[in-house]
PyMOL CGO cylinders between C-alpha atoms (Angstrom):
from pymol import cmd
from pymol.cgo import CYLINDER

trace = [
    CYLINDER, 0.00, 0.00, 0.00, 1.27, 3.07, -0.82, 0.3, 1, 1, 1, 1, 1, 1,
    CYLINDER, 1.27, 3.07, -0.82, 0.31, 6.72, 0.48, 0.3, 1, 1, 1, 1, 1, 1,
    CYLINDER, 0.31, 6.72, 0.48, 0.84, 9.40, 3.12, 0.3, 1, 1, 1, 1, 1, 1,
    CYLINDER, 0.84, 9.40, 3.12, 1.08, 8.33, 6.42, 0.3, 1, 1, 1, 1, 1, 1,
    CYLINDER, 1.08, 8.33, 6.42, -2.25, 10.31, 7.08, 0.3, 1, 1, 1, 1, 1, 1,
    CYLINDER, -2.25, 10.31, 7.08, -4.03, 8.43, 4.33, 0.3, 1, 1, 1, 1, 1, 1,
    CYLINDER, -4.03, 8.43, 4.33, -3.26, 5.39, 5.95, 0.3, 1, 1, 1, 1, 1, 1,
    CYLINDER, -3.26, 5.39, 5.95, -4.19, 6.16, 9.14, 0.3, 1, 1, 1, 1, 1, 1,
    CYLINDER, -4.19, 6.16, 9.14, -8.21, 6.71, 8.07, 0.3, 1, 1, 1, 1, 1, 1,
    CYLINDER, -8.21, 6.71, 8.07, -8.21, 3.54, 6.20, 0.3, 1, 1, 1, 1, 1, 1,
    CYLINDER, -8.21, 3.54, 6.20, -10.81, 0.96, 7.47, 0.3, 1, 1, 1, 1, 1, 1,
    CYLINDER, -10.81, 0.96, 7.47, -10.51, -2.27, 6.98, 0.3, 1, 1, 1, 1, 1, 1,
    CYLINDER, -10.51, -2.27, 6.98, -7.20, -2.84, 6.54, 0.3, 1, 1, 1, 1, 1, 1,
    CYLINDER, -7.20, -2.84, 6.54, -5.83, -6.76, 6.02, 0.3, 1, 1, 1, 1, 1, 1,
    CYLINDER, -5.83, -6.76, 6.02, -3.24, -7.28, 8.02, 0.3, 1, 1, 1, 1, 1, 1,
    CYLINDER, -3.24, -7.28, 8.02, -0.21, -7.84, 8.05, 0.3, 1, 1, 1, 1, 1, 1,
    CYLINDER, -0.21, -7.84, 8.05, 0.01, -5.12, 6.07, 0.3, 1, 1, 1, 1, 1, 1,
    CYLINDER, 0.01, -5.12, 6.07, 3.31, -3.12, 4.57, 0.3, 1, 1, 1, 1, 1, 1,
    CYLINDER, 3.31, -3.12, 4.57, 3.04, 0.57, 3.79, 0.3, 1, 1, 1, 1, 1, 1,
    CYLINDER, 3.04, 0.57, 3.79, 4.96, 2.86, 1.38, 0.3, 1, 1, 1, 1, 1, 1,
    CYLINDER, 4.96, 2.86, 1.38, 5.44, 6.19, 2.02, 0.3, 1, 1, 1, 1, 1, 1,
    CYLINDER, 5.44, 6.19, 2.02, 7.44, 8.77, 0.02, 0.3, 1, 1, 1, 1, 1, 1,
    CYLINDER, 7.44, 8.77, 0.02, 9.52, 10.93, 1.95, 0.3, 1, 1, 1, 1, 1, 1,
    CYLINDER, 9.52, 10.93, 1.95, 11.91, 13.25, 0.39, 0.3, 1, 1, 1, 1, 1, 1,
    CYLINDER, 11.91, 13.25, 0.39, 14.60, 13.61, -2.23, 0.3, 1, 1, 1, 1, 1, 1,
    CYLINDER, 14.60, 13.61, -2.23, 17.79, 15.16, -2.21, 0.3, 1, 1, 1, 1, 1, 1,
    CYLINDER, 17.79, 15.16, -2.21, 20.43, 15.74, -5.26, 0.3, 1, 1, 1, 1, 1, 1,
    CYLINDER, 20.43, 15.74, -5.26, 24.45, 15.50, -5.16, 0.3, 1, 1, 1, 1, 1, 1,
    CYLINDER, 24.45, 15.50, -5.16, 26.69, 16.16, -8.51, 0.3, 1, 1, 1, 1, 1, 1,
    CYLINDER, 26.69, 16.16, -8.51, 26.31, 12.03, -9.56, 0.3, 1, 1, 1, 1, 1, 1,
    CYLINDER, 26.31, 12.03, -9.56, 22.65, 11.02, -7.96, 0.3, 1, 1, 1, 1, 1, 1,
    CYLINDER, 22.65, 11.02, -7.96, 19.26, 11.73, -7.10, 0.3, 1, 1, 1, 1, 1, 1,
    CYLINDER, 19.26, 11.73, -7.10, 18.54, 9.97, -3.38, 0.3, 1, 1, 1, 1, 1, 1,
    CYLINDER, 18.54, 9.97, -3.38, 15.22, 9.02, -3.14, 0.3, 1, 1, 1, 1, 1, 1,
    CYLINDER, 15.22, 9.02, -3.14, 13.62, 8.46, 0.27, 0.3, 1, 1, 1, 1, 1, 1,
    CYLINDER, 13.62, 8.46, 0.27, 10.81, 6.22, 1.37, 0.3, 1, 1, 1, 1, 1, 1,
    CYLINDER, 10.81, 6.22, 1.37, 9.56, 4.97, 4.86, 0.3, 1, 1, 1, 1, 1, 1,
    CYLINDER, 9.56, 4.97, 4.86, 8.02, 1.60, 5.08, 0.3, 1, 1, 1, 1, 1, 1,
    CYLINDER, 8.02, 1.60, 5.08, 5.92, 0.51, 7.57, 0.3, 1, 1, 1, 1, 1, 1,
    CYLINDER, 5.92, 0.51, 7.57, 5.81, -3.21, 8.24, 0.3, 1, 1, 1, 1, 1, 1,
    CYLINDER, 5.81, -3.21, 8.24, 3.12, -3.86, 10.84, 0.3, 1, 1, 1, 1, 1, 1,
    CYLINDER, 3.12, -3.86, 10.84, 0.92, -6.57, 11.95, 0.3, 1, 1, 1, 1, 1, 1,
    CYLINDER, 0.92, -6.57, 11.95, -2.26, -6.23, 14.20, 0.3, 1, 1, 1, 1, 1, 1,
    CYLINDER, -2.26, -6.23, 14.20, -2.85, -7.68, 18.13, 0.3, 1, 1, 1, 1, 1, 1,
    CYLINDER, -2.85, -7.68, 18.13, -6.07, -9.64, 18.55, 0.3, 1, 1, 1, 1, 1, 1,
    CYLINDER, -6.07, -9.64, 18.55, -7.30, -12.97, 18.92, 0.3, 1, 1, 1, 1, 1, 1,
    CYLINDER, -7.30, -12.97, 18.92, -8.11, -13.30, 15.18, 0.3, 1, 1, 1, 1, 1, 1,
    CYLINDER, -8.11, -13.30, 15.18, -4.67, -13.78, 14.46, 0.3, 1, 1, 1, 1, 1, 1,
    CYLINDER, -4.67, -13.78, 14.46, -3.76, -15.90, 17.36, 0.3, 1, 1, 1, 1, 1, 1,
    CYLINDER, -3.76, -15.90, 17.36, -2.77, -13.73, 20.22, 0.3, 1, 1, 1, 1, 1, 1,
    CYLINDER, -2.77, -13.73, 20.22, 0.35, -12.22, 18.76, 0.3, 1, 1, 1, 1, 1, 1,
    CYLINDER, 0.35, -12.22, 18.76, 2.36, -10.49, 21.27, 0.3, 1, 1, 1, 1, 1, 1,
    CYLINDER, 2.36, -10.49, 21.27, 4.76, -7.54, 20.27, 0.3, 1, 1, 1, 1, 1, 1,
    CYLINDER, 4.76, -7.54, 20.27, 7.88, -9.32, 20.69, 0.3, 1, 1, 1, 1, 1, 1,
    CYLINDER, 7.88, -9.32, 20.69, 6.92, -12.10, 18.19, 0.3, 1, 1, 1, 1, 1, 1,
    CYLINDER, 6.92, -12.10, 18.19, 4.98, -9.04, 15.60, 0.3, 1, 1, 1, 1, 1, 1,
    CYLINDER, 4.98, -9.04, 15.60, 8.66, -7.31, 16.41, 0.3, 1, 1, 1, 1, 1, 1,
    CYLINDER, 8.66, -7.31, 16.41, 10.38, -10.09, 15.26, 0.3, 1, 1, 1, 1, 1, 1,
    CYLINDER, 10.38, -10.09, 15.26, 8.43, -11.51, 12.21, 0.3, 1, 1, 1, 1, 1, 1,
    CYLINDER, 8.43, -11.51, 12.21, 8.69, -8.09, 10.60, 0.3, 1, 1, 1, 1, 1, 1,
    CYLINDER, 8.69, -8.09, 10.60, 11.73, -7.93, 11.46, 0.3, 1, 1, 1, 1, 1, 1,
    CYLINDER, 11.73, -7.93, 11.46, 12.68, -11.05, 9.13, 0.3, 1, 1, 1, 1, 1, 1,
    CYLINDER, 12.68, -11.05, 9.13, 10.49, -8.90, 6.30, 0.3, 1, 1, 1, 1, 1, 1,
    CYLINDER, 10.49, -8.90, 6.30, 12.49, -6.26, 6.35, 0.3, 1, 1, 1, 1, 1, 1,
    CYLINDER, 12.49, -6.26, 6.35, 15.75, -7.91, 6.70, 0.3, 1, 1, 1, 1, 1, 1,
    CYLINDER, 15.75, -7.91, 6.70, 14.34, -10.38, 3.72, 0.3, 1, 1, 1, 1, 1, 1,
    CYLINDER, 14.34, -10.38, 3.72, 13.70, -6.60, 1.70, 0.3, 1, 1, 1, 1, 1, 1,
    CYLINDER, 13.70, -6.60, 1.70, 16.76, -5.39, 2.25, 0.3, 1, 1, 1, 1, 1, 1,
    CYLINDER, 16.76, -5.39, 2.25, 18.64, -8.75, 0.92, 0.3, 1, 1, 1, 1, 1, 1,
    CYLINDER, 18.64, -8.75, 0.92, 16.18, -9.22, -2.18, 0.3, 1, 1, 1, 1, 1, 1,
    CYLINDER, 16.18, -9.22, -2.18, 17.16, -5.58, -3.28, 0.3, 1, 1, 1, 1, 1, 1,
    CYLINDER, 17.16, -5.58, -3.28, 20.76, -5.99, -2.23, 0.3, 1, 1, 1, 1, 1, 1,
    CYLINDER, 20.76, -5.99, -2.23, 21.37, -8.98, -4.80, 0.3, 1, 1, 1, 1, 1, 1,
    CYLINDER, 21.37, -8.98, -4.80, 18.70, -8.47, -7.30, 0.3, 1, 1, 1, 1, 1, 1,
    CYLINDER, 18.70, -8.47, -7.30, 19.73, -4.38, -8.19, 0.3, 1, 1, 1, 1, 1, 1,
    CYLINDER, 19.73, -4.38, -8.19, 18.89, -4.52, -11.88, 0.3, 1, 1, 1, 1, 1, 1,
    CYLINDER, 18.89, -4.52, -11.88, 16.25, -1.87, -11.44, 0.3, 1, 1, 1, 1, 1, 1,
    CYLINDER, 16.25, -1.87, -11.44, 17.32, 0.03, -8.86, 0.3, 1, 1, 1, 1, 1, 1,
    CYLINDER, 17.32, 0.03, -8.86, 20.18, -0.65, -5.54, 0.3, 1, 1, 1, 1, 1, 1,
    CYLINDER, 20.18, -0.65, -5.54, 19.25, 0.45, -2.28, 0.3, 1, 1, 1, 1, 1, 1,
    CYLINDER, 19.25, 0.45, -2.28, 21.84, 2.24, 0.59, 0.3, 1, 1, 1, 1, 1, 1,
    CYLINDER, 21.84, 2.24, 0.59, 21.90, -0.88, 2.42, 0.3, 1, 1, 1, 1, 1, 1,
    CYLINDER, 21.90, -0.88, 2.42, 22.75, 1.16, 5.49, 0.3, 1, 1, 1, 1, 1, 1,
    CYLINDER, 22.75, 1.16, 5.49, 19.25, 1.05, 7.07, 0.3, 1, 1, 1, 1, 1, 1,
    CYLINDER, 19.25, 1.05, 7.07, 18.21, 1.54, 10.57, 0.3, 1, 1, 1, 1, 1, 1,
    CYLINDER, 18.21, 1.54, 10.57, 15.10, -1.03, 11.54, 0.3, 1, 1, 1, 1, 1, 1,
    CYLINDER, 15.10, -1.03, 11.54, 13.12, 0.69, 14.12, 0.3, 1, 1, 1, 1, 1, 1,
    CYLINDER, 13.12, 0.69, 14.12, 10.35, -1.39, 16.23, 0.3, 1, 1, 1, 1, 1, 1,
    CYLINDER, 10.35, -1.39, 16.23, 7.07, 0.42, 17.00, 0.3, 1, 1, 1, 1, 1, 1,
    CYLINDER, 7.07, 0.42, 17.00, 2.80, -0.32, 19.23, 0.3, 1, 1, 1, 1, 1, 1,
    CYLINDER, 2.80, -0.32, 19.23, 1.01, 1.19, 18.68, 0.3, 1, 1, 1, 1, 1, 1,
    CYLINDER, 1.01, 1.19, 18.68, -2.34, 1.69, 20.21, 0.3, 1, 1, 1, 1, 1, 1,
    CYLINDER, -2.34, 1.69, 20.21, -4.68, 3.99, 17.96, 0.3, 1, 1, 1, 1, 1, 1,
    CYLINDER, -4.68, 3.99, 17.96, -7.63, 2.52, 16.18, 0.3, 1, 1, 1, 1, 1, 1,
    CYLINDER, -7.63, 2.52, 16.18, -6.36, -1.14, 15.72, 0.3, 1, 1, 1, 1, 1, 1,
    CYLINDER, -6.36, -1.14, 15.72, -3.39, -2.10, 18.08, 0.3, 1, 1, 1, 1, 1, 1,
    CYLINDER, -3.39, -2.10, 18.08, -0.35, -2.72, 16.03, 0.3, 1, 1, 1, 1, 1, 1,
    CYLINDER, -0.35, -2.72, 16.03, 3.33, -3.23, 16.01, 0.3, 1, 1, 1, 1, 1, 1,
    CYLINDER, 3.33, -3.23, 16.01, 5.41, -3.87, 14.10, 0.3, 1, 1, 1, 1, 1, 1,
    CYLINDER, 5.41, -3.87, 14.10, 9.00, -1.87, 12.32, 0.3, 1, 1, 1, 1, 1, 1,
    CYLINDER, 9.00, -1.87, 12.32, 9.18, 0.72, 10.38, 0.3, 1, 1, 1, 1, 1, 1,
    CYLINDER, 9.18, 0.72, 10.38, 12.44, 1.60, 8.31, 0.3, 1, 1, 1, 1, 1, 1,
    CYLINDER, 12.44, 1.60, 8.31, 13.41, 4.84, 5.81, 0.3, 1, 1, 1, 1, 1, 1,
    CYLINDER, 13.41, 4.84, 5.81, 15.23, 3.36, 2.56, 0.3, 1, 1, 1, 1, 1, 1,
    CYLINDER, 15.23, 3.36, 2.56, 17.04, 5.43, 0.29, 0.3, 1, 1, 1, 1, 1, 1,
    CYLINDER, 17.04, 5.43, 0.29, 17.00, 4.53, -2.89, 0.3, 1, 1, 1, 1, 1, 1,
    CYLINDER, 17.00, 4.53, -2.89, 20.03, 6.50, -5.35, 0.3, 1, 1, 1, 1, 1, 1,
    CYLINDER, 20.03, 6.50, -5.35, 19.84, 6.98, -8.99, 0.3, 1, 1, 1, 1, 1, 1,
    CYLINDER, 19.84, 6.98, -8.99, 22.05, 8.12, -11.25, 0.3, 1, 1, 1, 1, 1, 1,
    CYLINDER, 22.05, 8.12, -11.25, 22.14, 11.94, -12.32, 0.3, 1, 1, 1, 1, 1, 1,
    CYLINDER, 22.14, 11.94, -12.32, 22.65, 11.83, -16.20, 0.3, 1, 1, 1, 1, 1, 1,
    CYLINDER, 22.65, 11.83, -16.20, 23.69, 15.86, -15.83, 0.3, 1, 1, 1, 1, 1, 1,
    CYLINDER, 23.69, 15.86, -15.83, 22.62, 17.14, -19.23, 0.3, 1, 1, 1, 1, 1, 1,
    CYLINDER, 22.62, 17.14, -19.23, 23.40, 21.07, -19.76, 0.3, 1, 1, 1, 1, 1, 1,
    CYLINDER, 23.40, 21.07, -19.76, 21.98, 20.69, -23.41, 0.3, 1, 1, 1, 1, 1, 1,
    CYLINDER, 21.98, 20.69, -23.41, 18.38, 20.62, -21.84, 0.3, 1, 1, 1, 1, 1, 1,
    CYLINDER, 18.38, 20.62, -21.84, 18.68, 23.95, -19.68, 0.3, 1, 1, 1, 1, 1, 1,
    CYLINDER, 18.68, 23.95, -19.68, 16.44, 27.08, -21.08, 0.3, 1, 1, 1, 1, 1, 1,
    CYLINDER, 16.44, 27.08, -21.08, 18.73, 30.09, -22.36, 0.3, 1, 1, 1, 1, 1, 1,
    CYLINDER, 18.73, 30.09, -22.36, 17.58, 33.36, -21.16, 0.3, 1, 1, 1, 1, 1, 1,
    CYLINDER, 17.58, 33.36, -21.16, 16.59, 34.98, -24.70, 0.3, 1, 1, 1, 1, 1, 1,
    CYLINDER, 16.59, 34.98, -24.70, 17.53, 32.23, -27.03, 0.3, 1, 1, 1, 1, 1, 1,
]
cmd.load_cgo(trace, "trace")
């Protein structure tokens, strides 16, 4: 699912476990554009999906993540990912109780710099 973090929040019926994409910010260095999402891997607590506690939610997207960040890793023929990401576990306890991790990834591609394609003032 992708969309702001906001969006996601007022969605109803959501079918857990559920991982959201959300686009965070960009920034721009002489060989690459860095691209920055956050993804949100979270499961919910009830008895629907057997009693999950937080430390086993923690861990099982945990594995997702780490499984992510190894798919990308080896299989870069669309894009590579900074492999230097920070996996941070969150509950939470709004609307449906959830935990889960939650992750930014920054994604860098390269900056073909073409001066050709800039306007000339009064050309």
């Amino acid at each position: 699912m992708v969309s702001t973090k906001d969006d996601f929040n007022e969605l109803n019926n959501v079918d857990y476990p559920v991982a959201h994409i959300e686009y965070l910010n960009s920034s721009t260095n002489i060989n690459y554009i860095n691209y920055t999402f956050v993804i949100t891997i979270a499961d919910i607590q009830n008895d629907k999906h057997n009693a999950k506690n937080v430390e086993e939610i923690h861990n099982d997207c945990n594995l997702i993540a780490q499984d992510f960040i190894d798919y990308h890793s080896e299989n870069n023929d669309l894009f590579e990912i900074d492999e230097n990401v920070q996996i941070t576990p969150f509950k939470e306890e709004r609307g449906d109780r959830t935990a889960g991790v939650t992750m930014a990834v920054r994604i860098p591609i390269f900056r073909d710099v073409n001066t050709c394609n800039i306007p000339n003032a009064g050309v």
